[in-house]
N, C-alpha and C positions, 0 to 999 in steps of 0.2 A: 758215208763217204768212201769211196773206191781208193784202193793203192794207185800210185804212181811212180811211172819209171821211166827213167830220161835218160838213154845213151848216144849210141853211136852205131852206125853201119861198117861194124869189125872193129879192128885196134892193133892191127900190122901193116904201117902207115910209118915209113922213116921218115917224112914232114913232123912229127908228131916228137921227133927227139929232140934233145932239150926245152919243150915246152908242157909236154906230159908227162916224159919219160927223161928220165935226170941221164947224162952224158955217158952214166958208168953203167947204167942196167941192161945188162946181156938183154939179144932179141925174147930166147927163151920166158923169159921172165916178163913179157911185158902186157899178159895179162892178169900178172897178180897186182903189178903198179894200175891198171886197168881199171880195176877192181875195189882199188882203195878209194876212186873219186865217184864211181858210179854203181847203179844197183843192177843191170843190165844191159846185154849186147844183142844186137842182129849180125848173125855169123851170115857170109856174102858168101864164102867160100864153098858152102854147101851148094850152090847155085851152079857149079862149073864142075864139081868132082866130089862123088862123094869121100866123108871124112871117114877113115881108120875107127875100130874100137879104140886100139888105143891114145891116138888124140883125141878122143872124146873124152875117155877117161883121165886124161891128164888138165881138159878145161874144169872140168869137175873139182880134181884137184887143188888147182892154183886159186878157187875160187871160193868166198866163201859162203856158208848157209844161205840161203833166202837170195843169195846171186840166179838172175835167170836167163835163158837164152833165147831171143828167136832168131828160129831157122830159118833161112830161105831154101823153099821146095828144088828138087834138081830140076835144071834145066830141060831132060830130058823128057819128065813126063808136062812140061808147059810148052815148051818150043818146038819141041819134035813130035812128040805124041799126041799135043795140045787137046790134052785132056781127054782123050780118047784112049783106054783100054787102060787103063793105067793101073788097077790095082793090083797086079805082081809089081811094080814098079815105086807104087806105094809100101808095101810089105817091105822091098828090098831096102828102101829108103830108113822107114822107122829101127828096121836091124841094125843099123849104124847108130842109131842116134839112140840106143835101146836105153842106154846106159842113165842121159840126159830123163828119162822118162822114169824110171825105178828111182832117181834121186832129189826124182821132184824140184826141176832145176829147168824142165823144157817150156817155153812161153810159148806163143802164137808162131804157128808157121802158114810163113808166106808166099802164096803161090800169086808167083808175077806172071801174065801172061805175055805175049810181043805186041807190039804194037800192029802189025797188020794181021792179027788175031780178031776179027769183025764176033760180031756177037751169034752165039750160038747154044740156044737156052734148054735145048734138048742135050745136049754135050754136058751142060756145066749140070744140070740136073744128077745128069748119071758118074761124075766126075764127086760131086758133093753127098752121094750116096755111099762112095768107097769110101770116105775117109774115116779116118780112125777117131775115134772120142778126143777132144783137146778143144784148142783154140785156134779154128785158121783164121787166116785172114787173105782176101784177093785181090790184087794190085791190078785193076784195065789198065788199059794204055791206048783205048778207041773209044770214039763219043759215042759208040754207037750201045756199050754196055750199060749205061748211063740212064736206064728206064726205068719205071715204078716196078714193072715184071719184075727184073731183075733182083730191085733191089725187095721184092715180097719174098722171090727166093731165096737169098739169104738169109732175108728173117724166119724163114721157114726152118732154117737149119742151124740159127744161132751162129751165123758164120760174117765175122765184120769186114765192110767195105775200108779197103789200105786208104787215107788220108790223106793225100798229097799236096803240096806247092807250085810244081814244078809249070813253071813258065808257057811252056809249049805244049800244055795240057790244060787249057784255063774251062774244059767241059768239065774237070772231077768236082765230084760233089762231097761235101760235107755228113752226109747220111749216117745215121745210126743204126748198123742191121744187127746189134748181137749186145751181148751182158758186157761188153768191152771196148774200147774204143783203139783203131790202132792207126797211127802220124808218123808220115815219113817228111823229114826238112830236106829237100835236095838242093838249092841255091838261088832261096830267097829270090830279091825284085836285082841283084847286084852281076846277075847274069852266074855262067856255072863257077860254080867253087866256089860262089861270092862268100859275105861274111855276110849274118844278118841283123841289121841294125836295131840299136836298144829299141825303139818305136816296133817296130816289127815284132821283135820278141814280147814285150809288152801287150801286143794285142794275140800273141799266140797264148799267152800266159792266161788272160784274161778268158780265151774259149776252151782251155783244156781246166781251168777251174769248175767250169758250169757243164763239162762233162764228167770233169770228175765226182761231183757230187750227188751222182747216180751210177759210174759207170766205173771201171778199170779203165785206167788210162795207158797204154805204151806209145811213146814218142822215142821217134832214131834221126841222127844227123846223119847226112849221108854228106857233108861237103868239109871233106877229108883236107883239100889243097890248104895246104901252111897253118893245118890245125886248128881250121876253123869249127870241126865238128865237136870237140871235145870245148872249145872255149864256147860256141853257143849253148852246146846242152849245160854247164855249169851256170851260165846265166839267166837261160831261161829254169832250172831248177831250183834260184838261188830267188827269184821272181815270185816263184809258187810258194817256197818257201816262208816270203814275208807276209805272202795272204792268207797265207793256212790257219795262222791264229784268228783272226777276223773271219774266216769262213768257218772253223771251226765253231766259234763262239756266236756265229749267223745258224750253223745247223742245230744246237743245242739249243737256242730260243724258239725255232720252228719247231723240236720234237718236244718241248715244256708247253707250245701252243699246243700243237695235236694231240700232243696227251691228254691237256684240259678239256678240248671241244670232244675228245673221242670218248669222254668219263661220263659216265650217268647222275644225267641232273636230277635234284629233287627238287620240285617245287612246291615251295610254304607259303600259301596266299591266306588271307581275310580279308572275305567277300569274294570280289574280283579285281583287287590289288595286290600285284606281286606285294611282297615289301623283302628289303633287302637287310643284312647284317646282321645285331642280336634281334628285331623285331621278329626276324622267322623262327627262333625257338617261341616267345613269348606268343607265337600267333599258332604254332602247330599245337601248343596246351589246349586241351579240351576248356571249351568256353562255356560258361554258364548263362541262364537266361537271363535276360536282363531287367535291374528292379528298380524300381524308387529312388532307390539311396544312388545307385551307380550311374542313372540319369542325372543326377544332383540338384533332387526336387524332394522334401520329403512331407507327406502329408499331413494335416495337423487334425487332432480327433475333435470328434464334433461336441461344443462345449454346450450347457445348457444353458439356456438365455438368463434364467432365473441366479443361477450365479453370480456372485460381485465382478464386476469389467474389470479386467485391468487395461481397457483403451482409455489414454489418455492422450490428447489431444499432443502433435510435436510435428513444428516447420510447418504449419495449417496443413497438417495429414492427419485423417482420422485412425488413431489404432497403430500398434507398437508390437511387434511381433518380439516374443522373447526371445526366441530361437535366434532374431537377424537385430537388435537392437538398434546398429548404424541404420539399418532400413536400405542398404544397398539392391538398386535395382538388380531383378535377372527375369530376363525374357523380356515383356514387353509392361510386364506390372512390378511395382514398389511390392519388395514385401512386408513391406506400411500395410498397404491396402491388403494383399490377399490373406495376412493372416488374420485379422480382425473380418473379414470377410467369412474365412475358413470357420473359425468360432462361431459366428453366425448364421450361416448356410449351410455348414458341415463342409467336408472334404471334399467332395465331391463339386463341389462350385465352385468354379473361377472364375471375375467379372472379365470384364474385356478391358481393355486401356479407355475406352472411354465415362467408367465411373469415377476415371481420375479429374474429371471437371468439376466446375462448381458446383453446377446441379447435381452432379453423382453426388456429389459428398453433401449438400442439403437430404437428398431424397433419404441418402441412408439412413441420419440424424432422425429426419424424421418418423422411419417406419422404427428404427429404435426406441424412440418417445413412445411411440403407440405402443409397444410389446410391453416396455414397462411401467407404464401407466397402466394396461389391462391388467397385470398380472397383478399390483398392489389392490386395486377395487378387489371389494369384496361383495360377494352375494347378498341380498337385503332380507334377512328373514322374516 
């Protein structure tokens, strides 16, 4: 998630006393009162004259840590030079603001061009090649800048399109050309100076959320009349504020997702069934072959007929397996039947379900009679 910063266009505005600036607080003073409700300014005044070292260094002053600025670019090299030759003009410019830059205090500067500034893509090319390492940002003011060209060049240069409102300009586009996002409020649907209404801000709220969750976001009011800048940026801050928790706690379930899908799966099958939970340690254990006993069949040794039977007739089933006493079915034979069977055939022989009829059970009886009737005769010397 990207920082956020919500101010104002300047903060020496006598509209602005007693409602930001308490009745007693010298002019002097009244960016450090500035300062206590918000985390950043757009300085206007750089736009008409440049500023002194030493008022630079005394905004520095009044202001504290992590307070930032942006500049608006001079006029001189937008309106007059309109971007043509400009970098002694550049040079001179950053000399002044030198101070803003060593204290890591300078934000995005903005270069406004005029409105009958028509587009001129060889101009801003070589215009966007002077400029110093930072964060610009460029404000059109003609429909005609408004292309995909245009906006590929900026993205070429990491340099963001200014974000505007403004009534009389309804071609600006929304575009994201740079690691930043930068919004200027000039006077809402309520005509200039207006105030912008809770719905309004609400929906402003809701698009610099889904910017800010990839991007840096700077937002400035410019609609100073009867201190409407300072009470919209409070409200629209005070908006972001109450969703931050909720989007915070929205981006932390997506990086616990992405973490999981980006982590290296193992996968623990037998056969060609995943299986899930403890079954995949009990399945990645080396398996042995499979035997008798673990099929749940076990084989009975071949007994010899000459033997005394212990089949004894039970339920008209012939033969009683020791091993199964109840005689419960498994598979499709009584193990009645196959262990009397087993005994007699040896192991190796299993009838089918059909010596379970009557005739099965006659037949057997009687090749039984025959075995031991032969075996008592004795030879006639």
């Amino acid at each position: 998630m990207g920082a956020l910063r919500i101010g104002c266009s300047g903060w020496q505005y006598r509209d602005w006393r007693g409602s930001l600036y308490p009745p007693g607080v010298p002019t002097r003073r009244w960016l450090e009162a500035y300062a206590e409700r918000f985390n950043t300014v757009e300085v206007n005044s750089t736009f008409y004259r440049l500023p002194s070292r030493e008022a630079v260094a005394q905004w520095v002053k009044q202001t504290p840590a992590g307070f930032v600025f942006a500049v608006k670019a001079s006029r001189y090299l937008t309106h007059v030079k309109r971007l043509a030759e400009i970098s002694g003009g550049v040079q001179r410019f950053y000399e002044r603001i030198e101070l803003l830059v060593k204290a890591q205090r300078l934000g995005p500067v903005l270069w406004q061009l005029p409105e009958n500034f028509h587009r001129d893509d060889d101009r801003l090319a070589s215009a966007l090649d002077v400029l110093p390492a930072g964060r610009h940002t460029f404000e059109f003011r003609h429909a005609s800048w408004f292309v995909e060209e245009v906006m590929a060049l900026l993205r070429a240069h990491n340099v963001a399109l200014a974000i505007g409102d403004h009534p009389q300009r309804p071609f600006q586009t929304a575009d994201v050309t740079a690691d930043f996002v930068f919004v200027r409020f000039h006077h809402g649907s309520r005509g200039r100076g207006g105030n912008y209404s809770a719905s309004e801000l609400e929906a402003w709220a809701s698009r610099l959320a889904r910017w800010r969750a990839r991007h840096d976001v700077f937002a400035y009011f410019n609609n100073d009349w009867k201190a409407y800048a300072p009470r919209n940026a409070a409200a629209l801050a005070a908006l972001l504020a109450q969703a931050e928790p909720r989007s915070a706690r929205a981006a932390d379930r997506v990086a616990a997702v992405t973490k999981l899908l980006q982590a290296p799966r193992k996968r623990y099958c037998y056969g060609s069934v995943e299986l899930p939970g403890a079954a995949r340690t009990r399945a990645a254990e080396p398996q042995s072959a499979p035997t008798a006993s673990t099929l749940g069949w076990r084989p009975r040794p071949m007994v010899d007929p000459d033997s005394p039977s212990t089949d004894t007739p039970r339920d008209g089933r012939f033969g009683q397996d020791p091993a199964n006493p109840a005689g419960h079915a498994r598979g499709g034979c009584g193990d009645a039947d196959r262990g009397r069977d087993h005994r007699l055939w040896g192991a190796g022989v299993r009838p089918g379900c059909a010596r379970r009829s009557a005739r099965g059970h006659r037949d057997r009886r009687r090749v039984l009679r025959r075995v031991r009737g032969h075996r008592r005769r004795r030879p006639a010397v």
